[in-house]
C-alpha positions as CSV (number, residue, x, y, z in Angstrom):
1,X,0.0,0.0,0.0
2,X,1.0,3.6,-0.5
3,X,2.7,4.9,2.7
4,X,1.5,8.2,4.4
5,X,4.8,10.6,4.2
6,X,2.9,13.4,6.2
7,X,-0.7,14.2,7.3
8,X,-1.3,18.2,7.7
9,X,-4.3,19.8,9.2
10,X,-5.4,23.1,7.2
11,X,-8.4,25.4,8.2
12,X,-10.3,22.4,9.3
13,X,-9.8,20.0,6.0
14,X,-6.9,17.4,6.5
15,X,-4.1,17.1,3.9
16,X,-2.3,13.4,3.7
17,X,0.5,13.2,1.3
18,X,1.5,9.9,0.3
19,X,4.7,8.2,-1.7
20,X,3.4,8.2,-5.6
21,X,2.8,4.6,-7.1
22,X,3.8,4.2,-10.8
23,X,1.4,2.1,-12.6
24,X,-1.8,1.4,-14.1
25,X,-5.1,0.5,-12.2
26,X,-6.3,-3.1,-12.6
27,X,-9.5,-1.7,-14.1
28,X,-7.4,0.2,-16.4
29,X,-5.3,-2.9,-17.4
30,X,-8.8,-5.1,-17.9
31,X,-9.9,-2.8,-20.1
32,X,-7.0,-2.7,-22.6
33,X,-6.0,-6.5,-22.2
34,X,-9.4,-8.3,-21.7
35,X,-9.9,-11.4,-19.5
36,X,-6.1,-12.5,-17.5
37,X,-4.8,-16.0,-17.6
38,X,-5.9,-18.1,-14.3
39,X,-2.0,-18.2,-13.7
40,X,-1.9,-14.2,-14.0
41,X,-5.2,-13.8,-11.7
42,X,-3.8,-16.4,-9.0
43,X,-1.3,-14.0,-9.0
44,X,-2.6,-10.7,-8.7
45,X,-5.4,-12.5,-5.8
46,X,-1.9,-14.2,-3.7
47,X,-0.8,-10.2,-3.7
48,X,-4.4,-9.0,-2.5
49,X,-4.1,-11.8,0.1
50,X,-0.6,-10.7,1.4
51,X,-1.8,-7.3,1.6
52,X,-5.1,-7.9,3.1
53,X,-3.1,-9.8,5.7
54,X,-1.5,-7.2,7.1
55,X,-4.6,-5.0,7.4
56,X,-6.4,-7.8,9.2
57,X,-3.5,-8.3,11.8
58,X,-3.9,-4.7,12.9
59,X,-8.2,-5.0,13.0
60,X,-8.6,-2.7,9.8
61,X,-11.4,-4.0,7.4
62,X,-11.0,-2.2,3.5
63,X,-14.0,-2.8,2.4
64,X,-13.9,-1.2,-1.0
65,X,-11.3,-4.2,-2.6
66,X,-12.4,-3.6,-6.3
67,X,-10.3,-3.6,-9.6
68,X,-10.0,1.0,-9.6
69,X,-8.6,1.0,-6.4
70,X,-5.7,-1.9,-6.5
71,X,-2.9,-0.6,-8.9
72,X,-0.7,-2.7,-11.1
73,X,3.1,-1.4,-11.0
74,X,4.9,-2.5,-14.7
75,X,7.0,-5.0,-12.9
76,X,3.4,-7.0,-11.7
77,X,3.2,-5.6,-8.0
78,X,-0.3,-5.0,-6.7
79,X,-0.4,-1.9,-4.5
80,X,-4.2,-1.6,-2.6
81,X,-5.8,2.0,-2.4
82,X,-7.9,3.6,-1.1
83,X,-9.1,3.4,2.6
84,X,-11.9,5.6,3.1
85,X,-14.3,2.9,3.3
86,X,-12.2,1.5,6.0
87,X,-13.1,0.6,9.5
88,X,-11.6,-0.8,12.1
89,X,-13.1,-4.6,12.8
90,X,-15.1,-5.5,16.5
91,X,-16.2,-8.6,16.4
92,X,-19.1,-8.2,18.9
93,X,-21.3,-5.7,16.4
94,X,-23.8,-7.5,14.6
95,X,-24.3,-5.1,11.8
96,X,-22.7,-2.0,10.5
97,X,-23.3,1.5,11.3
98,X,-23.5,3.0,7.9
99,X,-23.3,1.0,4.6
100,X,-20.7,1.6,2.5
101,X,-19.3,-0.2,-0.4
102,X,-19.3,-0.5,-4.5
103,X,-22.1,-2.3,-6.2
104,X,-20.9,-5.8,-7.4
105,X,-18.3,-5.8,-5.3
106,X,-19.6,-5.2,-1.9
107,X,-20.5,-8.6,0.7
108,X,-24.2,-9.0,1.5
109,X,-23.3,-7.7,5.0
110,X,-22.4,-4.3,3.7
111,X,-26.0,-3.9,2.3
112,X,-27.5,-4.3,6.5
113,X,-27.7,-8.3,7.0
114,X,-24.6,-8.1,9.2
115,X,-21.4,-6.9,10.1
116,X,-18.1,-6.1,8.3
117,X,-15.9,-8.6,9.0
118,X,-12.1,-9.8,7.7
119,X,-14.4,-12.0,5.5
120,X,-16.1,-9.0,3.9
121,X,-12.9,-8.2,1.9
122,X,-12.5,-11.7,0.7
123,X,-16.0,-12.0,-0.5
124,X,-14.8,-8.8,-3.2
125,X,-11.4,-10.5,-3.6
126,X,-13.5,-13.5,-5.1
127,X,-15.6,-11.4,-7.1
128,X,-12.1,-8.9,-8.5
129,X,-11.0,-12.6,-9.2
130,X,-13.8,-13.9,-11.3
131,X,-14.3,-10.4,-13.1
132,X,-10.3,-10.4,-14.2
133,X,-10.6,-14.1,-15.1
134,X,-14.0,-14.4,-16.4
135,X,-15.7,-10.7,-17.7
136,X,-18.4,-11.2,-15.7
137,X,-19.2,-10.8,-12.1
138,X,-20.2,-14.0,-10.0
139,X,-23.4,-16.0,-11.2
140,X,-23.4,-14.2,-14.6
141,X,-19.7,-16.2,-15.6
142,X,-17.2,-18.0,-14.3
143,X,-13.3,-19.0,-15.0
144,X,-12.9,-22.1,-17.2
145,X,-10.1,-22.9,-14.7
146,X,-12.3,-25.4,-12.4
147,X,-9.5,-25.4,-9.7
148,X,-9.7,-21.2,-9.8
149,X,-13.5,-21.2,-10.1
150,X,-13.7,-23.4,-6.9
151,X,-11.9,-21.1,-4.8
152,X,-14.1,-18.1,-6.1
153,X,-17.6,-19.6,-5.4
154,X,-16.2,-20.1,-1.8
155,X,-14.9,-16.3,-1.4
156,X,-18.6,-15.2,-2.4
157,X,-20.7,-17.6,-0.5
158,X,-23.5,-15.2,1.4
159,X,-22.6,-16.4,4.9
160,X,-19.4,-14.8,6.2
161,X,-19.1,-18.1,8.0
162,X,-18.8,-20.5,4.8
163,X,-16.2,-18.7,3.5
164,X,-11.7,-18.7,4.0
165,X,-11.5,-18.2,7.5
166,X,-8.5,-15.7,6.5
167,X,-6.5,-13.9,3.9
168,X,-4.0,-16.6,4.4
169,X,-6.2,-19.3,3.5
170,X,-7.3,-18.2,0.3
171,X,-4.0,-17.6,-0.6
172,X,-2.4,-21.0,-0.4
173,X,-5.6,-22.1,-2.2
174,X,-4.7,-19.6,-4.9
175,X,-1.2,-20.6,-4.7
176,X,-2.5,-24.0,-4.9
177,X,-4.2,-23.3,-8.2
178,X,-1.6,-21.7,-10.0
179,X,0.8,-24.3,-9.4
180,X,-1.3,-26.9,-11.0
181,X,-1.7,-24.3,-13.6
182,X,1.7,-23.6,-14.5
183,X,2.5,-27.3,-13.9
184,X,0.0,-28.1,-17.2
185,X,1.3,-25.6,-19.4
186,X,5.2,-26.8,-18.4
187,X,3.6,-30.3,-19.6
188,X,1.5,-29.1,-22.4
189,X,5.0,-26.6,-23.4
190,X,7.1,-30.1,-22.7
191,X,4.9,-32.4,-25.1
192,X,4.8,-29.3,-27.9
193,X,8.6,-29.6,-27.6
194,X,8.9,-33.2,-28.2
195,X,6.6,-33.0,-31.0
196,X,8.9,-30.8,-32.5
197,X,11.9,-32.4,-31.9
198,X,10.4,-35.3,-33.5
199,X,9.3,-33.5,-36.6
200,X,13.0,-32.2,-37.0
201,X,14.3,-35.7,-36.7
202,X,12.1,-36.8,-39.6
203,X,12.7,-33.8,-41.1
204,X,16.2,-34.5,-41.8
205,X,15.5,-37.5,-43.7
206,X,13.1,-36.0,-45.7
207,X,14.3,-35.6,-49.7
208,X,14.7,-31.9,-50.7
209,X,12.2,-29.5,-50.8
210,X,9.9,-31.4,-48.3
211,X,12.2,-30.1,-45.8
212,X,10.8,-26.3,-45.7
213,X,7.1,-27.7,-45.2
214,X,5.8,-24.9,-47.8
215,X,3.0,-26.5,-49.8
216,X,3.8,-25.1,-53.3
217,X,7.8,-26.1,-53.0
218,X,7.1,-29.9,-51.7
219,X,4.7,-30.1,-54.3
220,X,6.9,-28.8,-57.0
221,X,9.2,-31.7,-55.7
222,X,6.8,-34.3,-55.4
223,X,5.9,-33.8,-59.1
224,X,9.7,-33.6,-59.9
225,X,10.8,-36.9,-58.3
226,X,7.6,-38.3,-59.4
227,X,8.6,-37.5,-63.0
228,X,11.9,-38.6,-62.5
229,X,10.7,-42.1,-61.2
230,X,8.4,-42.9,-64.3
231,X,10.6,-42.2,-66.7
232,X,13.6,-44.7,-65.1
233,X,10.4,-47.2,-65.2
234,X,9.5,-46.2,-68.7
235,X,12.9,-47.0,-70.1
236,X,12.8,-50.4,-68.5
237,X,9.4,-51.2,-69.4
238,X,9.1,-49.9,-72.6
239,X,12.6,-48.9,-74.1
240,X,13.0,-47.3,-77.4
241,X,13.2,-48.9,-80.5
242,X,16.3,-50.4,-81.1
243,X,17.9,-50.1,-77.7
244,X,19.4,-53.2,-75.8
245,X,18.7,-54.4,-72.3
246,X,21.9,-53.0,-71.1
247,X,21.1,-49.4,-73.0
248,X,17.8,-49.5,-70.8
249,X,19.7,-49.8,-67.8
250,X,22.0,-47.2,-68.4
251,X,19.0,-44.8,-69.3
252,X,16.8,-45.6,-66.3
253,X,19.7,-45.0,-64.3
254,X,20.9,-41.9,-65.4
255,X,17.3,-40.4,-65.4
256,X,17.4,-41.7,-61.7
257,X,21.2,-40.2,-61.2
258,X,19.6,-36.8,-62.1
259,X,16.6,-36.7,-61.2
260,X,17.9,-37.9,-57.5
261,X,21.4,-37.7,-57.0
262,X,21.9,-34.0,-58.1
263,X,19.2,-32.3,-55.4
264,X,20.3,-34.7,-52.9
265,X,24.7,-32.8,-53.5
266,X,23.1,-29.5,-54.5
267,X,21.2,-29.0,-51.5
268,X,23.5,-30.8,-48.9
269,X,21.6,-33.6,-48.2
270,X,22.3,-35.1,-44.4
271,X,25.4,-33.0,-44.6
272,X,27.1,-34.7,-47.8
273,X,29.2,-31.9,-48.1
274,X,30.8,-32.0,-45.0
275,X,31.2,-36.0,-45.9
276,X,32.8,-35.0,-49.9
277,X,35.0,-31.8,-48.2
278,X,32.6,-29.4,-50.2
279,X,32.0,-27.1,-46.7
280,X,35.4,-26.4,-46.7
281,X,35.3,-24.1,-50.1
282,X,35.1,-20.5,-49.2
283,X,33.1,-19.3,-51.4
284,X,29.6,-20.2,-51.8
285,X,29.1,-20.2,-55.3
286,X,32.7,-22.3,-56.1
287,X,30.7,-25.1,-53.2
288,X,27.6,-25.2,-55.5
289,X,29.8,-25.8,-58.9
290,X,31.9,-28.8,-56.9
291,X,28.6,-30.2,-55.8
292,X,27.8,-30.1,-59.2
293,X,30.9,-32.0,-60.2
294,X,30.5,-34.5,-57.4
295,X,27.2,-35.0,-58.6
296,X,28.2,-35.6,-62.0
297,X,30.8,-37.7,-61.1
298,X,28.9,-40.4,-58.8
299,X,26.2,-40.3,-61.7
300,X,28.7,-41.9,-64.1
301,X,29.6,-44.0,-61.1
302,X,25.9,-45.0,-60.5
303,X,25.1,-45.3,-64.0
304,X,27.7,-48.1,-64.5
305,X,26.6,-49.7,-61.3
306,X,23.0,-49.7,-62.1
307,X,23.9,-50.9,-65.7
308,X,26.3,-53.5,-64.8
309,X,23.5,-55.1,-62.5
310,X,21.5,-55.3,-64.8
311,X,23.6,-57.1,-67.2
312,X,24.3,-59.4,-64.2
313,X,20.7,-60.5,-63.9
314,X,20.4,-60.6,-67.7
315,X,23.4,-63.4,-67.9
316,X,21.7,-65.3,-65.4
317,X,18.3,-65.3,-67.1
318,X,16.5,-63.3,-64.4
319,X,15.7,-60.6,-66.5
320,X,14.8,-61.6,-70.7
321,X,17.4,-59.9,-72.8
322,X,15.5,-58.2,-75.1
């Protein structure tokens, strides 16, 4: 709370200066941000609590705890304002002498059916709490947090006596909530995290341009290795007129060499550069012309492989020679 630096009595009207709190109302920050995480409103209600603890201990009531008079600071430190409404708390009155408090926020015992008591500020604690998390004052809306709405429907129960005995008890059950909050989004942040770890893993195995996961390159790819894989299957199904077995072979397997093996050393496949030296050329451009001539070079290799294969299985009669 703001504290009093000097209280000065002047032709019958009393001056209090107090220390000046940087910041922005709660109301204030409602209004720009909308409805507060139930983390964020456990947190601001723990504050109220610690606060409303203090005033308790010393038999002072606030009875005005709404969202204009509880400032936020920009580092997230709840100051409470405001005491006029204040009195100081006997517990042998059975109703108080003049009612006072703010519509929507005020206990059932500020409107004459009872006294003010500690539990009078933690019946409008509950109700800041559900307007922050919710919009909506009790009975009109409530938090989808279960845990959060709980702990509100008891800080607005209409007898004093059904409610948290004290400002300390509502906020371990606050500090209750927000750990299982934060403990769900540290699992739901966990599982997003392994998901994506997972995704890179496959990702890295993934043939070029199905590795960016944009929809018109992968399907510019798709068609391109596509294309590349009929054509090796034309040549060996139906070759051209007056080619050989072995010319099929060699065809099929340069149309694969080229369709696949010069993406895969362009575009570094797996790191193959690092594998072939190229990463250790300087100069960007001169490591694209040596993939280049790698790739050329292991598509002769592969095209004499594939070929000689082939003639293999021919000589043995698994594959008809013409």
């Amino acid at each position: 709370m703001p504290r009093i630096i000097e209280a000065v009595e002047d032709n019958g009207c009393l001056i209090v200066i107090e220390t000046y709190l940087g910041g922005k109302t709660l109301q204030a920050v409602f209004d720009e941000n909308g409805v507060m995480s139930a983390a964020e409103v456990c947190c601001i209600g723990r504050q109220l609590c610690d606060i409303l603890s203090v005033l308790h201990s010393r038999g002072i009531i606030h009875r005005d705890v709404k969202p204009s008079n509880i400032i936020l600071t920009e580092d997230g430190i709840v100051k409470l304002l405001d005491l006029d409404a204040a009195k100081v708390y006997r517990s042998d009155e059975t109703q108080d002498t003049k009612l006072i408090g703010t519509q929507g926020y005020a206990a059932p015992e500020q409107y004459g059916f009872g006294a003010s008591s500690p539990a009078t500020d933690l019946y409008a604690v509950g109700v800041v709490l559900n307007v922050l998390a919710s919009g909506q004052f009790p009975g009109a809306g409530e938090p989808r947090n279960e845990g959060l709405a709980d702990v509100i429907r008891k800080c607005t129960r209409l007898e004093p006596e059904e409610r948290f005995s004290s400002a300390e008890e509502l906020s371990a059950a606050l500090h209750s909530v927000e750990q299982s909050v934060r403990q769900n989004e540290e699992t739901v942040n966990s599982d997003a995290v392994k998901r994506v770890g997972r995704w890179k893993r496959v990702r890295e195995y993934l043939l070029p341009g199905f590795r960016s996961g944009r929809i018109l390159k992968m399907m510019f790819s798709g068609l391109w290795y596509l294309g590349t894989v009929m054509l090796a299957v034309s040549f060996l199904t139906d070759p051209p007129e007056g080619s050989t077995r072995f010319d099929s072979f060699g065809e099929a397997a340069l149309s694969l060499a080229i369709g696949f093996g010069f993406p895969l050393l362009i575009f570094n496949y797996r790191g193959i550069w690092h594998t072939l030296r190229i990463d250790r050329i300087k100069s960007k451009f001169l490591r694209r012309v040596a993939a280049c001539l790698c790739a050329g070079l292991l598509t002769l290799v592969f095209i004499y492989l594939f070929a000689g294969i082939g003639m293999v299985l021919i000589s043995m009669g698994l594959i008809p020679p013409e």
